[in-house]
N, C-alpha and C positions, 0 to 999 in steps of 0.2 A: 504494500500500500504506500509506503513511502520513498519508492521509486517512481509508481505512478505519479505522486503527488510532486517530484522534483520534478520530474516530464512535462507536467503541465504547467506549473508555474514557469518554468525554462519555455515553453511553447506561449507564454503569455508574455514575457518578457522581449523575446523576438519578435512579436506582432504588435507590442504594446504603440504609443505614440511616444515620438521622440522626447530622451530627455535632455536636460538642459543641465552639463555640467557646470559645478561651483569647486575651483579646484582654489586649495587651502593648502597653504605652506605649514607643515609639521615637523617637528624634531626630525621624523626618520625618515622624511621623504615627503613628496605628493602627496595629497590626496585629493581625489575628485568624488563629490557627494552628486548622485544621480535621484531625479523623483520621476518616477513614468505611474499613470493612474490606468488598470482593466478593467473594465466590465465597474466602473466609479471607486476601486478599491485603491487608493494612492499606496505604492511602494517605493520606500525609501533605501537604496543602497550606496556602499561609498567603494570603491574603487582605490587601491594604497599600492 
């Protein structure tokens, strides 16, 4: 079940609408904060 479930939010993630990075100077590097919204559910991920 939680393979299916990584599948599909991976499949939502690839079809979602484009996000708009905010990239943030950190101690140990980059980082860039992503927000794309599916089906109205806004996800937030950060990219390091």
């Amino acid at each position: 079940m939680r393979v299916f479930a990584s599948l599909v939010m991976l499949a939502a993630l690839c079809t979602a609408s484009p996000a708009l990075p905010q990239v943030v100077q950190a101690p140990f590097g980059e980082v860039a904060h992503h927000v794309v919204r599916v089906d109205g559910i806004r996800f937030h991920y950060v990219i390091a």
